[in-house]
C-alpha positions in Angstrom: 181.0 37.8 106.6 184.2 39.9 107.2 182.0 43.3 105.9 179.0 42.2 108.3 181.2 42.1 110.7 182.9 45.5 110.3 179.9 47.1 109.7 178.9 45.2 113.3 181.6 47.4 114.8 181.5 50.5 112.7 179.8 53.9 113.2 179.7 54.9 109.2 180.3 53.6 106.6 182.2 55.1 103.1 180.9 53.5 99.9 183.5 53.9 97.3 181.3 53.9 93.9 182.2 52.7 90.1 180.1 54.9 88.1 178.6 51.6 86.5 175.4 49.8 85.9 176.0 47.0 87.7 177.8 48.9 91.0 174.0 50.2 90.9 172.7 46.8 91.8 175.4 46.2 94.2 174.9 49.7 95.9 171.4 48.1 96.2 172.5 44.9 98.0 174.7 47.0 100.3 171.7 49.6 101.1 169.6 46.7 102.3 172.8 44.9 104.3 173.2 48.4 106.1 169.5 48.9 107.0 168.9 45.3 108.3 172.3 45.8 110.5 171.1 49.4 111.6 167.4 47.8 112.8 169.1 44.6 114.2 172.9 45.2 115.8 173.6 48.7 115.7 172.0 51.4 115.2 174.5 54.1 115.1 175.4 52.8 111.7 174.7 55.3 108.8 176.2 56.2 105.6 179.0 58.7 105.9 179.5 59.1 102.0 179.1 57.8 99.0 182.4 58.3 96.4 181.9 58.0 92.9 185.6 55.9 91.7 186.5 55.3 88.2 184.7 57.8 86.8 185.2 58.9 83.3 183.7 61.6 82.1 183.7 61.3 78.4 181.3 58.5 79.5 177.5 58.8 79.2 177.0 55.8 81.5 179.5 57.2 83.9 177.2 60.6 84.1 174.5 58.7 83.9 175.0 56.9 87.0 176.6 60.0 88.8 173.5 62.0 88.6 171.4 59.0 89.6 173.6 59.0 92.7 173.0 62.9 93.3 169.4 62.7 93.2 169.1 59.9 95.6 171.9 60.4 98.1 171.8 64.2 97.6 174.5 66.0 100.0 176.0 62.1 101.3 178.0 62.0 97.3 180.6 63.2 97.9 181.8 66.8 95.7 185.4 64.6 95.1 185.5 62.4 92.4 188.0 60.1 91.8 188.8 59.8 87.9 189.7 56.7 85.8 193.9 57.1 85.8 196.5 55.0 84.6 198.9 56.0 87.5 196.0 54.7 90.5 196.1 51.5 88.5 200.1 51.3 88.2 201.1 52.1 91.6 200.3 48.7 93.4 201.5 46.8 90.8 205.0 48.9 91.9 204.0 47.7 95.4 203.7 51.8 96.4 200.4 53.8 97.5 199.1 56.5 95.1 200.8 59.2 96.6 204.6 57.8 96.7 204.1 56.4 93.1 203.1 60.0 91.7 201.7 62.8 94.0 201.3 65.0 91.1 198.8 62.2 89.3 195.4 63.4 88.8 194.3 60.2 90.6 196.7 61.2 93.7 194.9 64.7 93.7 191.8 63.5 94.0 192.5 61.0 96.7 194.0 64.3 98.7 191.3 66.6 97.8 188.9 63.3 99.2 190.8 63.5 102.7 190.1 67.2 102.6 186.4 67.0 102.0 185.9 64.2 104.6 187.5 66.3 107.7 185.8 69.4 106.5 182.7 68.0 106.7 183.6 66.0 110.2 184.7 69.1 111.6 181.6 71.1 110.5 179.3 68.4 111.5 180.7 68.7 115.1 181.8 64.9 115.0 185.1 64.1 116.8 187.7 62.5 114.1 189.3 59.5 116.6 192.6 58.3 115.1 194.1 55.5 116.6 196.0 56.7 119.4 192.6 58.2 120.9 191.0 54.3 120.9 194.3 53.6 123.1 193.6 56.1 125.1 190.4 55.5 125.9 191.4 51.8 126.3 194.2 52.7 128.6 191.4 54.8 130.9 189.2 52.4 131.2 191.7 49.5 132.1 192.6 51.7 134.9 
């Protein structure tokens, strides 16, 4: 219920992906959530990206599932790829995010070159990245 209703309020959405079999079936469920919100609550929703997580490429599945993902999302997969690393799994276990627990981890630099891609391809696309502070804003000017 909680996804329904962010997806209620969202203009995109980003679909972190396990290069798996059975993140295949769930991408599935998720495609048909996002279509039946689009047609029925709001229609600005789309899919912003789609980012292959977990991946390992010494795995055939892994590849597998990454080119399945190519051909049918074409340009929304994202060109980042974030790998299987033991450092991503450590650092909540040390209560830190990625990039305090080791910025020079493989996983880190993937999560930065991620960031990168996304405003590149907001700021080609023409769309306007709102942070936070711009939602206030426009909250305060209404209001008055």
């Amino acid at each position: 219920m909680l996804t329904v209703n962010a997806m209620t309020a969202a203009d995109s959405v980003l679909v972190p992906m396990q290069c798996e079999y059975y993140a295949l079936e769930g991408l599935t469920a998720l495609m048909d959530t996002i279509s039946k919100l689009t047609s029925v609550v709001n229609d600005k929703l789309h899919i912003e990206g789609i980012l292959r997580t977990m991946y390992d490429p010494r795995n055939r599945l892994a590849n597998d599932v990454s080119e399945q993902l190519k051909r049918h999302f074409g340009d929304k997969v994202y060109r980042s790829v974030i790998p299987r690393n033991v450092r991503l799994a450590e650092a909540p276990s040390f209560g830190s995010p990625a990039m305090y627990y080791d910025k020079s981890s493989t996983g880190a630099k993937a999560y930065l070159a991620l960031a990168g891609e996304v405003l590149r391809r907001n700021t080609t696309s023409n769309k306007p990245i709102k942070t936070p502070s711009d939602e206030l804003s426009q909250t305060k000017n209404i209001a008055q």
